[in-house]
C-alpha positions as CSV (number, residue, x, y, z in Angstrom):
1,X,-119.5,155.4,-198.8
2,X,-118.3,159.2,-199.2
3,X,-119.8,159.0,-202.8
4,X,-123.3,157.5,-201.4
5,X,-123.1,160.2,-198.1
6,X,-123.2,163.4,-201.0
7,X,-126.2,161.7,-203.2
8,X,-128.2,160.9,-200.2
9,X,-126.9,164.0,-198.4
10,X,-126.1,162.2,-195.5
11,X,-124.4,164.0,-192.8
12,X,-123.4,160.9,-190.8
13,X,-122.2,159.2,-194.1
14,X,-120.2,162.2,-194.8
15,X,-118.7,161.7,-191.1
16,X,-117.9,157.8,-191.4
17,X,-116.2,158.4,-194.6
18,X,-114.1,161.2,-193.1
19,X,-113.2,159.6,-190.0
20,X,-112.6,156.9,-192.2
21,X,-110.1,158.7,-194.8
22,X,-108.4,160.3,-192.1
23,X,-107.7,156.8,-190.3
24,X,-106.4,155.9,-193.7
25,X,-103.8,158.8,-193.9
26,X,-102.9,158.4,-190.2
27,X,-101.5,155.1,-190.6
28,X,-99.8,155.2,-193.7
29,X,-98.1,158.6,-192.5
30,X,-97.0,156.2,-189.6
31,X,-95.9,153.3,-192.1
32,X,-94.1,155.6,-193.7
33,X,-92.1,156.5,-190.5
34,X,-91.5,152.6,-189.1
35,X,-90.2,151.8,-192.7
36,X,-87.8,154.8,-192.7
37,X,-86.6,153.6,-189.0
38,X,-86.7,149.9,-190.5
39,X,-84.8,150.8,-193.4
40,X,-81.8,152.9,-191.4
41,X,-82.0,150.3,-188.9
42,X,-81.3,147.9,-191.7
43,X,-78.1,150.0,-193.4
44,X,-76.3,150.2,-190.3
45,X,-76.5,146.5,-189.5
46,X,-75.2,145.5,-193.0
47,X,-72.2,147.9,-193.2
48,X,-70.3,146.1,-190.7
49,X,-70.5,143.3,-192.5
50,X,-69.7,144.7,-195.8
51,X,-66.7,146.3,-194.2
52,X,-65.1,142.8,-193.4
53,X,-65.9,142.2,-196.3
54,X,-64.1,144.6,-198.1
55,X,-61.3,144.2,-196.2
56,X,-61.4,140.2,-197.2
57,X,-61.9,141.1,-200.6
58,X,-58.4,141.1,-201.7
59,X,-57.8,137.8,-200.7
60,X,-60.8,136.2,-202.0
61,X,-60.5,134.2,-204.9
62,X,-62.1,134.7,-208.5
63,X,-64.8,132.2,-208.5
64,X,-65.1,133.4,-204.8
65,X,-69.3,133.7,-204.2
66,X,-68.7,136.7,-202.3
67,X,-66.7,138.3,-204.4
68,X,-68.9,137.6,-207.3
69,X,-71.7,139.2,-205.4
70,X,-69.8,142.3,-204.7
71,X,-68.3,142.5,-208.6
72,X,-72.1,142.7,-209.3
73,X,-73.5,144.7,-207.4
74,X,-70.9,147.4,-208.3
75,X,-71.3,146.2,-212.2
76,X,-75.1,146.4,-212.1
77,X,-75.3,149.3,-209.8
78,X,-73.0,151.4,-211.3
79,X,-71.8,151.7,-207.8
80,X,-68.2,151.5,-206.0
81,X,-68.1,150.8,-202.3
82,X,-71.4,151.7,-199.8
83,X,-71.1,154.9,-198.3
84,X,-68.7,157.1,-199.6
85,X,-68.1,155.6,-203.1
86,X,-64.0,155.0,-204.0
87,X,-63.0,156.1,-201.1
88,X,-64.8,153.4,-198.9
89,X,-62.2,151.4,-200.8
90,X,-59.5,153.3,-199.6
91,X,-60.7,153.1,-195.8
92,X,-60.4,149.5,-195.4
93,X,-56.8,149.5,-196.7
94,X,-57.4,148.1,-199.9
95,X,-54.0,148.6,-201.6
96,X,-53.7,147.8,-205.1
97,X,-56.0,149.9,-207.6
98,X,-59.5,149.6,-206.8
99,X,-61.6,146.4,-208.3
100,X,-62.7,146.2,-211.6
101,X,-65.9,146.3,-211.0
102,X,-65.6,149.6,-209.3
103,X,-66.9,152.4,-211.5
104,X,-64.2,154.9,-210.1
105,X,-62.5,155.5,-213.4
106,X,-65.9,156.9,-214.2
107,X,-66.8,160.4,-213.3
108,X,-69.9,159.5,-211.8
109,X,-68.5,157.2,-209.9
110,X,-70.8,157.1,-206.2
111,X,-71.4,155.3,-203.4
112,X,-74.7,153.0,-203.4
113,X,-78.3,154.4,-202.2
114,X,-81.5,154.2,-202.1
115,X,-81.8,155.1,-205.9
116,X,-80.3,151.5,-206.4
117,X,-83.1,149.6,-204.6
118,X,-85.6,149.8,-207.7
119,X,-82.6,148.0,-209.9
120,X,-82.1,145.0,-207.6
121,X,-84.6,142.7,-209.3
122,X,-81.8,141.4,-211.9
123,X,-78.5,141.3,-210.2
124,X,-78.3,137.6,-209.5
């Protein structure tokens, strides 16, 4: 349309097309928004849960599907713990050293972000 408006020199073309483009950017400037909402929204619901689970962790057994989970996601990830790295480890009272699977003895040891989400597609 915008290309069709400037070879036929359409001023009302020219107008639909903007109108148009502009509609365009205004709602993927508000997607944008709702999925960063969505997305916090998301984080704070699961780290309850991962919390408990930390705190079960311990306990768990080897061949534990939980615990599997979690191994991998800090193996894959290069991660240890959710929020703070090591020391979300610590928090929960997790007393002997920290799993395995915790990248802590590494330097670059950090808690998971959103830098992670675009290695998920392999984990399990």
């Amino acid at each position: 349309m915008g290309c069709w408006g400037a070879l036929q020199e359409d001023k009302r073309l020219l107008l639909n097309y903007s109108v148009f483009v502009g509609c365009e950017a205004a709602l993927q400037i508000v997607a944008a928004i709702v999925l960063l909402i969505y997305v916090e929204n998301e984080k704070a619901s699961v780290q309850p849960r991962l919390h408990d689970i930390m705190i079960l962790y311990p306990t768990l057994d080897e061949t534990n599907d939980t615990k599997m989970r979690i191994d991998t996601i800090q193996t894959k990830l290069l991660c240890c713990g959710w929020d703070k790295g090591p020391e979300d480890w610590k928090q929960v009272n997790y007393t002997t050293d920290l799993p395995t699977s915790c990248c802590a003895s590494n330097s670059n040891a950090r808690a998971i972000d959103s830098r992670d989400i675009d290695n998920t597609d392999d984990l399990f």
